[in-house]
Backbone as CSV, one residue per row, in Angstrom:
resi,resn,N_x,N_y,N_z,CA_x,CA_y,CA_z,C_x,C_y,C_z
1,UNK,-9.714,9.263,-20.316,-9.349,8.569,-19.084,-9.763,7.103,-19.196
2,UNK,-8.830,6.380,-18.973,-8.991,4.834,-19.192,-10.485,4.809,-18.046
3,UNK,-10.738,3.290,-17.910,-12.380,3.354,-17.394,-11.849,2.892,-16.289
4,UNK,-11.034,1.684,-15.870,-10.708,1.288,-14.249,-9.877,2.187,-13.778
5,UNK,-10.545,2.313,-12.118,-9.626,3.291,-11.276,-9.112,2.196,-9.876
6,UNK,-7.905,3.317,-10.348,-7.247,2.033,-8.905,-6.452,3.375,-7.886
7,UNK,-6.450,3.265,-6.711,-5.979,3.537,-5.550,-4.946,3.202,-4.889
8,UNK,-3.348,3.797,-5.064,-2.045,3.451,-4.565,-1.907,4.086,-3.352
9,UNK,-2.239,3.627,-1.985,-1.732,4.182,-0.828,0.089,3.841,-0.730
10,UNK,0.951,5.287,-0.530,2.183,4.929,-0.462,2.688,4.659,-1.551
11,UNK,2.578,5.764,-2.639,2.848,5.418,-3.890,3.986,6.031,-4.545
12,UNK,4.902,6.269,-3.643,5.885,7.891,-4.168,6.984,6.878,-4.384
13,UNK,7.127,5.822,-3.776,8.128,5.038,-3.992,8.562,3.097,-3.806
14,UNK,9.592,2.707,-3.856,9.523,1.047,-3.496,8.314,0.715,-4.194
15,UNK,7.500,-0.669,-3.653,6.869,-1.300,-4.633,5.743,-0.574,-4.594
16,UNK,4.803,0.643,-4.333,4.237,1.287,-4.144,4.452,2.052,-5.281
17,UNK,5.226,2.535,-5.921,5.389,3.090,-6.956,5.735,2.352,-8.263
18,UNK,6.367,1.229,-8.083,6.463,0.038,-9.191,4.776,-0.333,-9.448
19,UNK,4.084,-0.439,-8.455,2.807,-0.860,-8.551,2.017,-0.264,-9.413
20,UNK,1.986,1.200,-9.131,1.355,2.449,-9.967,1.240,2.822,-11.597
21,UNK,2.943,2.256,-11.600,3.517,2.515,-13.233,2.716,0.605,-13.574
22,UNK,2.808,-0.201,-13.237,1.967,-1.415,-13.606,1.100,-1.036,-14.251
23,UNK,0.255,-0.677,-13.030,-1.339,-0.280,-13.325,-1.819,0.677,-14.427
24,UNK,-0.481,1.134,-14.992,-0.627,2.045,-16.393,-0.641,1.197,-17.578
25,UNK,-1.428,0.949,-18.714,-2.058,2.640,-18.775,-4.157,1.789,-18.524
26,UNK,-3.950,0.517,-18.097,-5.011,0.252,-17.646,-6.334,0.690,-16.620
27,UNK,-5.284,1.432,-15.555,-6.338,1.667,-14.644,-5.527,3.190,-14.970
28,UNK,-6.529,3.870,-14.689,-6.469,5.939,-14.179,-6.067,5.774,-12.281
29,UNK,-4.851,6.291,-12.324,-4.443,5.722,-10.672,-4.004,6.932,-10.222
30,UNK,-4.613,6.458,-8.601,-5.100,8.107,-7.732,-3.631,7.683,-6.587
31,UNK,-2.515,8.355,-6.997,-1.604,7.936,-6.422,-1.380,9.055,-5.019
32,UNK,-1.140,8.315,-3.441,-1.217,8.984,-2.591,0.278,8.652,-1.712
33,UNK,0.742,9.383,-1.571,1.873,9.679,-0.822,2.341,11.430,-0.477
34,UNK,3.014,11.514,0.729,3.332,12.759,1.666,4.699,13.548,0.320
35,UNK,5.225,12.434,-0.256,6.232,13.590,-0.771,5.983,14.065,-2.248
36,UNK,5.570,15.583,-3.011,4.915,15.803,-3.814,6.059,15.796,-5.139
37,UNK,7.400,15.662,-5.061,8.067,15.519,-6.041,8.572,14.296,-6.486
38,UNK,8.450,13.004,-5.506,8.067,11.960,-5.770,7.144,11.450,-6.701
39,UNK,5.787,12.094,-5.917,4.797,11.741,-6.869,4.499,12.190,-8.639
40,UNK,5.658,13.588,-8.694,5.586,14.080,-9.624,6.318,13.110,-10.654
41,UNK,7.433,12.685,-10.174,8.678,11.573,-10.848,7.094,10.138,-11.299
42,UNK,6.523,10.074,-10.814,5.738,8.649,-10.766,4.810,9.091,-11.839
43,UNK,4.370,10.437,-11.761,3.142,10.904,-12.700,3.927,10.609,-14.350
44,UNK,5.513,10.875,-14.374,6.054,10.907,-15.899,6.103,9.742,-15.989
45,UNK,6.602,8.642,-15.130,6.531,7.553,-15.727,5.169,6.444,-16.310
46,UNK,4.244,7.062,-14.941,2.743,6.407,-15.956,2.470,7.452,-17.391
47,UNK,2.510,8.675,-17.426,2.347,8.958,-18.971,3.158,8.908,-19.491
48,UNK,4.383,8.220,-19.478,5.335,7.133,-20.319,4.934,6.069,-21.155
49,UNK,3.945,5.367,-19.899,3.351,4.446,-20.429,1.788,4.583,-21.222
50,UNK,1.358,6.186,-21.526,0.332,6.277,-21.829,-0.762,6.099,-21.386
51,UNK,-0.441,6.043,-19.663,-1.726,6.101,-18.736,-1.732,7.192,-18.090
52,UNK,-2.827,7.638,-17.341,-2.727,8.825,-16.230,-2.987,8.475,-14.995
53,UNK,-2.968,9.895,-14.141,-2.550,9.718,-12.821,-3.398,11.012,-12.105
54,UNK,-4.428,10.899,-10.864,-4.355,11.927,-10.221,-3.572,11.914,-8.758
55,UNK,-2.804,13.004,-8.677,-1.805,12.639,-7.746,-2.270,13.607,-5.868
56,UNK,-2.560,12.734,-5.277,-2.928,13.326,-3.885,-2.167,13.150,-2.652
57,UNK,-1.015,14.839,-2.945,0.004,14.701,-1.574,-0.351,14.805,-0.049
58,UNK,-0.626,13.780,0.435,-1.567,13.202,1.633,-0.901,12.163,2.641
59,UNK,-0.847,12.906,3.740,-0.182,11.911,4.980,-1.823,10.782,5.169
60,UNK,-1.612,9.667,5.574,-2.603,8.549,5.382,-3.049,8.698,6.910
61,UNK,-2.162,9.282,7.610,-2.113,9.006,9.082,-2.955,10.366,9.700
62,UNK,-3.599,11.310,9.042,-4.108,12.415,8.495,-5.673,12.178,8.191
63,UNK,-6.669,11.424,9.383,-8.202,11.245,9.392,-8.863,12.026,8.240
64,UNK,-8.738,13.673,8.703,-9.737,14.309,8.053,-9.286,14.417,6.248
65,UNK,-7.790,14.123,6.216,-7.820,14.168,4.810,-7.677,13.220,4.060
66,UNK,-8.067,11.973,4.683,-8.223,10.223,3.953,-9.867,10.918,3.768
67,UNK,-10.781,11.289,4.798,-11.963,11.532,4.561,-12.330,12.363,3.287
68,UNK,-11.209,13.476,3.371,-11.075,14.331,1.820,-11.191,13.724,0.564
69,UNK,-10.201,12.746,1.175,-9.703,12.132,-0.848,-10.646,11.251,-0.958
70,UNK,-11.253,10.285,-0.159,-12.500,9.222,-0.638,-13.772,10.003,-0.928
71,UNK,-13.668,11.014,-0.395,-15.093,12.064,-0.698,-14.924,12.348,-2.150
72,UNK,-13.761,12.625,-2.326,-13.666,13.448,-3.782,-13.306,12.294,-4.735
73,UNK,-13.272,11.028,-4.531,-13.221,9.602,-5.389,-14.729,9.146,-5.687
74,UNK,-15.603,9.790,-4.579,-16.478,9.771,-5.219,-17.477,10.600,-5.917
75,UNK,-17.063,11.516,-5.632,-17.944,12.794,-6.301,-17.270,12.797,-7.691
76,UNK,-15.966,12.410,-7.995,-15.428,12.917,-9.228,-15.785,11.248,-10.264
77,UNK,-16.006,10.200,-9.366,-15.929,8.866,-10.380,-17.102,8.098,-9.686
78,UNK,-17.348,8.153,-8.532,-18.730,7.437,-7.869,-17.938,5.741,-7.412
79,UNK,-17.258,5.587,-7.774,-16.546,4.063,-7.133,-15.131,3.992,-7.280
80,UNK,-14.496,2.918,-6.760,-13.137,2.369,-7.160,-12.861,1.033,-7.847
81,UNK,-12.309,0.643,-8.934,-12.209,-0.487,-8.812,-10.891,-1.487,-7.819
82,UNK,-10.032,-0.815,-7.606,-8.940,-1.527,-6.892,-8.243,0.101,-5.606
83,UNK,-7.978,-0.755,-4.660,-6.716,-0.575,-4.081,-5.722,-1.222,-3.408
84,UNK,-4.664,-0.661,-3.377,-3.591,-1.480,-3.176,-2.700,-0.691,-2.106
85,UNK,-2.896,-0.924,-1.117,-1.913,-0.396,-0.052,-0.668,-0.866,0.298
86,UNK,0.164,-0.082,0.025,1.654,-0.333,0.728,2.128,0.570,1.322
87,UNK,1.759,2.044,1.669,2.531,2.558,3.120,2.720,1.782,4.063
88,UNK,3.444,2.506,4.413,4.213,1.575,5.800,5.341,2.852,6.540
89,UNK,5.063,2.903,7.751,6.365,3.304,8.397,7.485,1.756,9.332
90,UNK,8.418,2.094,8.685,9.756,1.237,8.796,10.411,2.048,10.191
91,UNK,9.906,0.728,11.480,11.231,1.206,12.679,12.614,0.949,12.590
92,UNK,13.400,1.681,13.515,15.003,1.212,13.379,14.382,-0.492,14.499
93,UNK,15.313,-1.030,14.326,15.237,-2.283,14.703,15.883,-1.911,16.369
94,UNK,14.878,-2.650,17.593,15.463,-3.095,18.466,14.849,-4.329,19.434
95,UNK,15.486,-4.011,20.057,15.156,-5.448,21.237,13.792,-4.589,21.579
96,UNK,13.282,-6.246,22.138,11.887,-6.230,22.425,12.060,-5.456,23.874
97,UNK,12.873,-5.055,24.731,13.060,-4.640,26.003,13.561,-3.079,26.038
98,UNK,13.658,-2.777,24.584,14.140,-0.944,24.385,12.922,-0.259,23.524
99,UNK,12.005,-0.933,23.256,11.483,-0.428,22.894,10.804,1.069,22.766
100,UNK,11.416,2.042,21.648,10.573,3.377,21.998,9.323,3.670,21.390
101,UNK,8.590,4.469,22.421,7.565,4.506,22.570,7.142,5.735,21.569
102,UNK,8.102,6.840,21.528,7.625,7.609,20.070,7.666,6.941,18.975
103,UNK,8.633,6.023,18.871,8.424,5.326,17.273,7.297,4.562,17.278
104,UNK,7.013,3.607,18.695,6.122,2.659,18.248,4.532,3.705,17.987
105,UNK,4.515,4.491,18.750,3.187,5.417,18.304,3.585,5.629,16.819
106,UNK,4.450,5.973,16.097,4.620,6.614,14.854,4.394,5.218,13.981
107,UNK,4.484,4.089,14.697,4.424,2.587,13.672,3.258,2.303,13.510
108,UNK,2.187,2.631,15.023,0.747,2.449,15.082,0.006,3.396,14.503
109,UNK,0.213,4.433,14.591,-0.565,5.643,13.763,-0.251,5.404,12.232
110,UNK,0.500,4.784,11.534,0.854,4.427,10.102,-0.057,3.162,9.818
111,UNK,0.766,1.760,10.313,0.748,0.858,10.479,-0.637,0.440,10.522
112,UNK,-1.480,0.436,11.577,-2.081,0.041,12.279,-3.494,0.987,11.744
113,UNK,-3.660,2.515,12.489,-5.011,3.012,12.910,-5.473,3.715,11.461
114,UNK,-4.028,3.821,10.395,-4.627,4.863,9.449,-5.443,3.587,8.424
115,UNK,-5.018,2.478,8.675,-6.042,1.472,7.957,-6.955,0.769,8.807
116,UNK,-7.342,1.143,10.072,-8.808,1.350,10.348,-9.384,2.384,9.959
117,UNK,-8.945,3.472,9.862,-9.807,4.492,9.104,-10.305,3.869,7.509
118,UNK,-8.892,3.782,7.042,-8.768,3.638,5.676,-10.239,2.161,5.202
119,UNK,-9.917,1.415,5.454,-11.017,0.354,5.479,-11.955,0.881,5.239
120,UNK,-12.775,1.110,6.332,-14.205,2.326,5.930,-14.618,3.064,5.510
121,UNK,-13.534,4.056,4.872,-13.354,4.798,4.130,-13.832,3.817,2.576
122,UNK,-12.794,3.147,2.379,-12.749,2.872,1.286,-13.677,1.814,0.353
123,UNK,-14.182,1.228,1.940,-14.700,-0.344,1.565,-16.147,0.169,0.632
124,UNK,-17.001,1.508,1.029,-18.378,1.496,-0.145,-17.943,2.054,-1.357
125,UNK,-16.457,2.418,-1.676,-16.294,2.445,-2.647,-15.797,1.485,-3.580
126,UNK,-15.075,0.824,-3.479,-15.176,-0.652,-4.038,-16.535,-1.615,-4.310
127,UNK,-17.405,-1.686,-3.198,-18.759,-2.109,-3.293,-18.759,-3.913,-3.334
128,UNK,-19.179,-3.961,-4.245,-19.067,-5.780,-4.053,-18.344,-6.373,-5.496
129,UNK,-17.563,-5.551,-6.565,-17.092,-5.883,-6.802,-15.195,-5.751,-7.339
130,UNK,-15.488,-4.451,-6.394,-13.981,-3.868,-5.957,-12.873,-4.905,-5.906
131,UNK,-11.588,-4.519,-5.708,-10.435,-5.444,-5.191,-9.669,-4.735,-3.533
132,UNK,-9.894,-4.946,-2.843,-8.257,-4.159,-1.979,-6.953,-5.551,-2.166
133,UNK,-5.864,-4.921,-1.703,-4.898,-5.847,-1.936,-3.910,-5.145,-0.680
134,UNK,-3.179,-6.194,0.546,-2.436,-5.732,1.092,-1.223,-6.522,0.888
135,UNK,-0.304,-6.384,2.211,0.998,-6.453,1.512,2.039,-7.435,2.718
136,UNK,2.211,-8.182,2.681,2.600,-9.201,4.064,4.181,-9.241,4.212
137,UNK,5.145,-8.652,4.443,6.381,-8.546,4.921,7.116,-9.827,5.426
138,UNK,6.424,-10.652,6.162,6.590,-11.677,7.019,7.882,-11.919,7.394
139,UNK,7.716,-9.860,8.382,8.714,-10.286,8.973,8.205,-9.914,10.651
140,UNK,7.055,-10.425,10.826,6.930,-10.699,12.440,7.782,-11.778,13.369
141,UNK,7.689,-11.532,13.928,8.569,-12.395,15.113,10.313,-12.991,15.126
142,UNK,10.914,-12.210,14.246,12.326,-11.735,13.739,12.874,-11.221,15.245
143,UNK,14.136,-11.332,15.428,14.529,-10.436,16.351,14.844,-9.545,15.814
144,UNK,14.435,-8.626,17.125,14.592,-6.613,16.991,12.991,-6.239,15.958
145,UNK,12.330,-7.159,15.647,11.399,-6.763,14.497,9.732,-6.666,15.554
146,UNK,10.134,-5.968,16.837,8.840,-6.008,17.749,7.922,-5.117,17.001
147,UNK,8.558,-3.768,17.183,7.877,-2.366,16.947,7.088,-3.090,14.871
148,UNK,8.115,-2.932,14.199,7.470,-3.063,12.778,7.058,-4.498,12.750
149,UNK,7.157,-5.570,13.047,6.413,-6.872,12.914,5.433,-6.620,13.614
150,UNK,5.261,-5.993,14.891,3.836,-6.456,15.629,2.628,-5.609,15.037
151,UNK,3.268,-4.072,14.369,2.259,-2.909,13.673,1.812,-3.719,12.455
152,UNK,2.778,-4.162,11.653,2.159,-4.964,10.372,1.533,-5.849,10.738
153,UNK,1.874,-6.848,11.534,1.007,-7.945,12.128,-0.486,-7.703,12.323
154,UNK,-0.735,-6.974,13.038,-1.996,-6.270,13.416,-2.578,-5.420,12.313
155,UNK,-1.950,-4.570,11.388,-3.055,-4.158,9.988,-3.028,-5.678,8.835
156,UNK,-2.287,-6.481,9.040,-2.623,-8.234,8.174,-3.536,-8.615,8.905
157,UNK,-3.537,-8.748,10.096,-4.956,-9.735,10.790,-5.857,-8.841,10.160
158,UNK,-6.066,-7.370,10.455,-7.204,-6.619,10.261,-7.507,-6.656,8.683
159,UNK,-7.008,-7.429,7.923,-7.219,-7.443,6.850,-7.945,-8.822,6.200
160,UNK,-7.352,-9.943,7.209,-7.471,-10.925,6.869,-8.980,-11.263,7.910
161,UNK,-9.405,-10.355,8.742,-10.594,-10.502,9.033,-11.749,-9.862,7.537
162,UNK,-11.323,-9.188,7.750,-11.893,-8.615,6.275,-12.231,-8.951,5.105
163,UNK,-11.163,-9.992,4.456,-11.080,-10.961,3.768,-12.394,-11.977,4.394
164,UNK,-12.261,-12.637,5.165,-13.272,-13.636,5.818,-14.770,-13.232,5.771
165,UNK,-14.624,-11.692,5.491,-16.182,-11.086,6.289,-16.789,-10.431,4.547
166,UNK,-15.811,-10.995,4.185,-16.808,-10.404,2.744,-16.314,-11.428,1.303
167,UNK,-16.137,-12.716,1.510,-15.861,-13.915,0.802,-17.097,-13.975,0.247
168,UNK,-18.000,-13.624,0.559,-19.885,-13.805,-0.154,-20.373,-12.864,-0.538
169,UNK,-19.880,-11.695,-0.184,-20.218,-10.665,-0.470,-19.630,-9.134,-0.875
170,UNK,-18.477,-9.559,-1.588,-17.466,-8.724,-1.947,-17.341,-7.584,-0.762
171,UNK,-15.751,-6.617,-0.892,-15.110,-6.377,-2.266,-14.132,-7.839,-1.875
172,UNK,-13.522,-8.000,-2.919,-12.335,-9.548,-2.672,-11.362,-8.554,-2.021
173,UNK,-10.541,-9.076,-0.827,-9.407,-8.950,-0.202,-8.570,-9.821,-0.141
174,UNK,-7.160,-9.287,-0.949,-6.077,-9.972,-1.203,-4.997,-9.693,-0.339
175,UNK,-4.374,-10.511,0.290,-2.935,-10.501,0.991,-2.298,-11.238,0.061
176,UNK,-0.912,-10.413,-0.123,-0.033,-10.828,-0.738,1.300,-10.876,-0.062
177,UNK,2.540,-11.984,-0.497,3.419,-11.628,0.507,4.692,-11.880,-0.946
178,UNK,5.154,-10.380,-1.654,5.977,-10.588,-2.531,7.440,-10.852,-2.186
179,UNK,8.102,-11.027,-3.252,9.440,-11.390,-3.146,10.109,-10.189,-2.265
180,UNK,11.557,-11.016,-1.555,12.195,-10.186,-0.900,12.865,-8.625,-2.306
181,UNK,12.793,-7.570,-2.078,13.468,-6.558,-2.894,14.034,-5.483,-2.550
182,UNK,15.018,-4.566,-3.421,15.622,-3.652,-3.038,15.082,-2.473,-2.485
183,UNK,14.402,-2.463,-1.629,13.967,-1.195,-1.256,14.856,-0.952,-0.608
184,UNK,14.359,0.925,-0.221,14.914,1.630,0.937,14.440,1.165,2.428
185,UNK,13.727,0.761,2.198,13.223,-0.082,3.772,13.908,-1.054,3.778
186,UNK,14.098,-2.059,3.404,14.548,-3.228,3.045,16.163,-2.722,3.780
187,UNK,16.903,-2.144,3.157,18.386,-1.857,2.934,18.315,-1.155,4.612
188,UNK,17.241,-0.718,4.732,17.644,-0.225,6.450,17.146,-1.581,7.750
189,UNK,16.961,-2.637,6.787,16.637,-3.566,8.179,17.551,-4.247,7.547
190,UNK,18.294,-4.771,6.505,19.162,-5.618,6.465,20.314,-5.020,5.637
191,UNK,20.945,-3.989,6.042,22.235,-3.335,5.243,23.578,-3.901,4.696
192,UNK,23.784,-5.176,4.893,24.391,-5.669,4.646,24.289,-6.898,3.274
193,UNK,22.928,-7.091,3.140,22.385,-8.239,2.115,22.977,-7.343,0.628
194,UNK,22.782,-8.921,0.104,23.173,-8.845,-0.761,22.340,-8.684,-1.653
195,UNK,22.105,-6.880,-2.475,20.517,-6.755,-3.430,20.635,-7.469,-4.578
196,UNK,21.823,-7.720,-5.210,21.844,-8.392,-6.224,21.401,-9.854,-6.697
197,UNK,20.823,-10.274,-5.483,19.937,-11.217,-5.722,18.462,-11.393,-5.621
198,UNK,17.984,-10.017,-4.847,16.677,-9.844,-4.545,16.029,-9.204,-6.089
199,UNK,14.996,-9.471,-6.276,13.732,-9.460,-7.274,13.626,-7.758,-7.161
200,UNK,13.706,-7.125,-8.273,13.588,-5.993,-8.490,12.390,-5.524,-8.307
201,UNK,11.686,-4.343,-7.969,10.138,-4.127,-7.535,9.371,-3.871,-8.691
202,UNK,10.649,-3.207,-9.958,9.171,-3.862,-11.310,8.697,-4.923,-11.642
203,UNK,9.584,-6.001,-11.662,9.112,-6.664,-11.801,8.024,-7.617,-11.120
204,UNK,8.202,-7.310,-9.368,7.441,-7.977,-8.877,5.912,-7.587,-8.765
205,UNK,6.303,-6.229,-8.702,4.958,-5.488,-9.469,4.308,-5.885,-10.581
206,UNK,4.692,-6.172,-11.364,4.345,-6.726,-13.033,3.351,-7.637,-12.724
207,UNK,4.094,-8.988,-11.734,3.725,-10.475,-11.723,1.985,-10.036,-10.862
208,UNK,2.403,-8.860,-9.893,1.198,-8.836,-8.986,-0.034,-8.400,-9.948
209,UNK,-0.256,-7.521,-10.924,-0.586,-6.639,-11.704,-1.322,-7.739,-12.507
210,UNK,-0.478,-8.619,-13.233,-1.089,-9.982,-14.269,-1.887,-10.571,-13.008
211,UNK,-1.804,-11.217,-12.159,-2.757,-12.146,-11.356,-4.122,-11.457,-10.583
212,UNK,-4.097,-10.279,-11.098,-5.098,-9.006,-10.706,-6.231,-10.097,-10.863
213,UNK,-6.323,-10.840,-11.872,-7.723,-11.226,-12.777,-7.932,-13.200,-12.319
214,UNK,-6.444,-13.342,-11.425,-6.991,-14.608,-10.979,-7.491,-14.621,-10.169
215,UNK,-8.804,-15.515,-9.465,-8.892,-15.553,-8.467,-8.363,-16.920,-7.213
């Protein structure tokens, strides 16, 4: 088992899974996402690359079993060196005046509360010289983009407080805001764009992966 371990929240697919196969065969990556044949497709392509994978089919939004998997990250390795979160639940787009209230709970319980858990969870395992890395959309204040701009909005601040509160004292917290790309999220807020010009998610994965080591 390679010696760095890294942590893919939302890893079954989009840049969440470009990220994973990166991180091969350098880091041993504890890839977490709800769909288990996904994750299985992600496990061949990191031992493609001659890295491994432990794979944990896990809703994030799911308290007692984020508490599971950081328990057993550390009993089985005692730290982390990186994580990198990109779940996300993606609303259908509407006006700020239709807003529904089952989705927006389903945006905040993703979005929002499973990375207040997640944070604390994760932050003594990283320690002071860990990485987390989140993921900036910037697509708040868009029209129709209330429900998913204001949930992301609010887990970026909560991140970027975070960032501020441990600049002296590790772990480093990175916001990143990558190129526009073909996702399946992507293609359901703008169905009409044109992908053939957007930045493919290996590669943007790649670029994120090399600057791991700048600071």
């Amino acid at each position: 088992m390679t010696e760095k371990l890294a942590l893919v929240t939302g890893a079954s697919r989009g840049l969440g899974y470009a990220l994973a196969v990166a991180l091969a065969p350098e880091y041993h990556v504890v890839a977490v996402a709800r769909t288990t044949g996904a994750l299985e497709e992600l496990d061949d392509a990191i031992k493609a690359k001659g890295g491994s994978a432990t794979l944990a089919p896990m809703d994030i939004t799911e308290k007692a079993a984020m508490a599971t998997l950081c328990r057993g990250i550390f009993d089985r390795w005692g730290k982390l060196d990186l994580w990198m979160h990109t779940a996300v639940h993606t609303s259908p787009l509407t006006p700020a005046g239709f807003i529904d209230e089952k989705d927006m709970g389903k945006a905040i319980a993703t979005n929002v509360t499973a990375v207040a858990t997640l944070i604390p969870f994760v932050s003594p395992l990283l320690g002071q010289n860990g990485t987390a890395m989140f993921f900036d959309d910037a697509l708040q204040g868009r029209k129709y983009f209330s429900t998913h701009g204001g949930t992301k909005a609010a887990q970026i601040a909560m991140a970027q407080s975070w960032q501020a509160e441990t600049q002296k004292t590790g772990p480093k917290v990175r916001i990143e805001t990558p190129p526009a790309m073909p996702t399946a999220a992507r293609a359901r807020f703008f169905p009409g764009e044109d992908r053939a010009v957007l930045t493919d998610t290996q590669s943007a994965a790649e670029a994120i992966v090399a600057g791991l080591d700048q600071t």
